[in-house]
C-alpha positions, 0 to 999 in steps of 0.5 A: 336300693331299699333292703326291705319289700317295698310296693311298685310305683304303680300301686303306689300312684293307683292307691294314692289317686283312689284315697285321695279321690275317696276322700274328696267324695267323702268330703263332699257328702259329708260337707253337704249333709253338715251344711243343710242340718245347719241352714235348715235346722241350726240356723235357719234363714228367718223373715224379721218382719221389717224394720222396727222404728227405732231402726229407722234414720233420724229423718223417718223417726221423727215422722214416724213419732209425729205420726204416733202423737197426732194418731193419739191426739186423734183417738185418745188410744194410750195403750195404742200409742204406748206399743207403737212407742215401745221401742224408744228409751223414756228420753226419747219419749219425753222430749217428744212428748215435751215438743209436741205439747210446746208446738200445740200450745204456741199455736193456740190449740190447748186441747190437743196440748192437754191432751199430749201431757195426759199421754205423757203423764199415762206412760210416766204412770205405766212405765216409772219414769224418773224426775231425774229423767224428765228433768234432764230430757226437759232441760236438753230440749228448753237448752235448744229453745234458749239458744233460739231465743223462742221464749214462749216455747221456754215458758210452754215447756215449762208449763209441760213439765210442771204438769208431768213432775206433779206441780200442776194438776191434771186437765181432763179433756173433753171426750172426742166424736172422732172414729179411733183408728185401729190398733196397731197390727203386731210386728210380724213374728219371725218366720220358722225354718221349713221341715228338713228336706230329707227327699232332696237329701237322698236325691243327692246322695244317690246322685253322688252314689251314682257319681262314686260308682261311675268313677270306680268303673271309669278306674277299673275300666282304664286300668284294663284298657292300659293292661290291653295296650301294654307294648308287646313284650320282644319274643322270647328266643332261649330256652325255658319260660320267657322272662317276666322283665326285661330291661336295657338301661344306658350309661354315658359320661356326665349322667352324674346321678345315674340310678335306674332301677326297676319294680319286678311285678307279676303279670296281676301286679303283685310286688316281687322285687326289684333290680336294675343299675346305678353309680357304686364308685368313682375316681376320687376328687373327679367332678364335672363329669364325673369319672365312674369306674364301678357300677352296682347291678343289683337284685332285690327278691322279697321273698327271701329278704335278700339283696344281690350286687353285682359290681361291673368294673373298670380294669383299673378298678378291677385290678384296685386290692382296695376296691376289691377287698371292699367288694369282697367282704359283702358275702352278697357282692361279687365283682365283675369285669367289665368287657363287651358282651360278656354275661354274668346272672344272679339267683335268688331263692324265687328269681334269676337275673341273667345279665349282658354287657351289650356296649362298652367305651372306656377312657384312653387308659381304661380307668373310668367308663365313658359308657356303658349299655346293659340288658337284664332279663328277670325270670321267676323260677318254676314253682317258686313260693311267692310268698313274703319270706322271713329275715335272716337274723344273726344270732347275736341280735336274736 
């Protein structure tokens, strides 16, 4: 049993569910308001528009890019056909630009050929494309057309980067009658996050208000209704007030852990004290069960700092000069021979314990207990300071 003033169970249990209750409620607001700054006004959900070009499969950027050149062979837009392919790299450009030209020019179709290495020589002029960079995407694309064995692709492509590298001048191509397309619509801009929605915000705040204080009433409600449904405490016959606590605590052989003892509360649960029974001493070497010969009854009262022993003995014990020199130097111990129905108190400055052996069964040679019942019955004095008192300190540590 502790010597210092230690909170009740109850309190305890009671603190422990409403901190950790508080503290999830206070989690659960605190993660929502942090979760909806951050979806509404960190990071907020936007709409890309789509998918660019590049992005596309293989398959669908080839049609896409066929699609951007026979548009300008149609319409002769270069700044139209430049944004459409502006997310491509220029080698990506050029070796479409290289194959288009080609395939017009093995079909016989030389307008629209010349009018692929115009475009191509438009985008090398705006966008400062290298001869490293054409001569190596023309070199990938005429290795293809050998290894197909197309010699007039070969000589068409050459034809195409000749023209594009400077060595052959420009043909101008006759303007077209044809209705140009419109330009191209710009990619979609990024949708912005909506306002922050403070009205849904506090809506549920006040919901988990609400929730908080439904809780709260819920505790405060059960918390009555356990004080109302309290066993009704056996009616007091002696003399004087009725004690505050009242206790029976039964020993038998084998409880070899045995150490029952309980909080002393008021009736609005402030902390007291503390008293009850448990194992002091057994027969040396006995285990299985083992053999207890003396029993600590004990009272601590908070308002002094003080504990209270009672040691309940054997007659072998009893009569032990070691055991009882032990007891003995404990100016707060006392000891006691155990015997049925026999009585014994302890007295604090604010408490009194009354105490009743009620049954008794020892061994065949009366050295250890087989068991033992006990009764308590704790009782406040009249006009006792409840208040926490101070420690008695020896002078030498003073």
């Amino acid at each position: 049993m502790s010597d210092s003033a230690r909170p009740s169970i109850k309190s305890v249990q009671r603190t422990l569910f409403v901190g950790v209750g508080a503290g999830l409620l206070l989690g659960l607001i605190l993660g929502l308001i942090l979760g909806l700054i951050y979806a509404w006004q960190i990071d907020p959900a936007t709409y890309a528009g789509g998918a660019y070009p590049d992005d596309l499969a293989p398959g669908y950027q080839s049609n896409y890019l066929d699609m951007v050149v026979d548009s300008y062979v149609s319409n002769n837009q270069v700044e139209q056909a430049r944004l459409r392919l502006q997310e491509f790299d220029p080698s990506t450009k050029i070796r479409l630009l290289a194959r288009r030209a080609t395939d017009y020019a093995v079909a016989g179709q030389a307008v629209e050929a010349q009018n692929v290495n115009n475009l191509a020589m438009q985008l090398k002029a705006s966008e400062g494309w290298s001869n490293e960079t054409i001569q190596t995407a023309i070199s990938e694309l005429t290795s293809e057309y050998q290894a197909a064995g197309d010699s007039v692709r070969v000589q068409a492509i050459g034809a195409f980067s000749n023209q594009l590298t400077g060595t052959v001048p420009v043909v101008s191509t006759p303007a077209t009658t044809q209705p140009a397309e419109p330009a191209a619509a710009p990619a979609a801009a990024p949708a912005q996050g909506g306002g922050f929605p403070w009205g849904w915000l506090l809506g549920c705040l006040l919901v988990l208000l609400l929730l908080v204080a439904a809780v709260l009433l819920a505790g405060r409600w059960q918390q009555n209704r356990k004080k109302s449904m309290k066993p009704p405490q056996p009616v007091w016959e002696g003399e004087g007030p009725a004690p505050i606590k009242r206790w029976t605590g039964t020993y038998t052989l084998g409880q070899d852990h045995y150490d029952e003892f309980f909080t002393i509360e008021t009736e609005n649960g402030d902390f007291l004290g503390e008293s009850g029974m448990g194992i002091m001493e057994a027969v040396p070497n006995t285990s299985n069960p083992k053999q207890v010969m003396a029993f600590d009854v004990g009272l601590f009262d908070k308002t002094d700092i003080t504990t209270l022993s009672r040691v309940v003995m054997s007659e072998q014990a009893y009569n032990d000069p070691t055991l009882r020199a032990k007891i003995e130097n404990n100016p707060q111990a006392e000891a006691i021979l155990a015997e049925p129905g026999k009585t014994f108190t302890m007295e604090t400055s604010a408490m009194r314990v009354e105490a009743k052996i009620d049954e008794l069964e020892y061994d065949p040679k009366k050295t250890y207990f087989n068991k033992l019942k006990l009764s308590l019955s704790v009782f406040v004095k009249e006009g006792a300071d409840l208040k926490i008192g101070t420690m008695d300190i020896p002078d030498q540590y003073r």
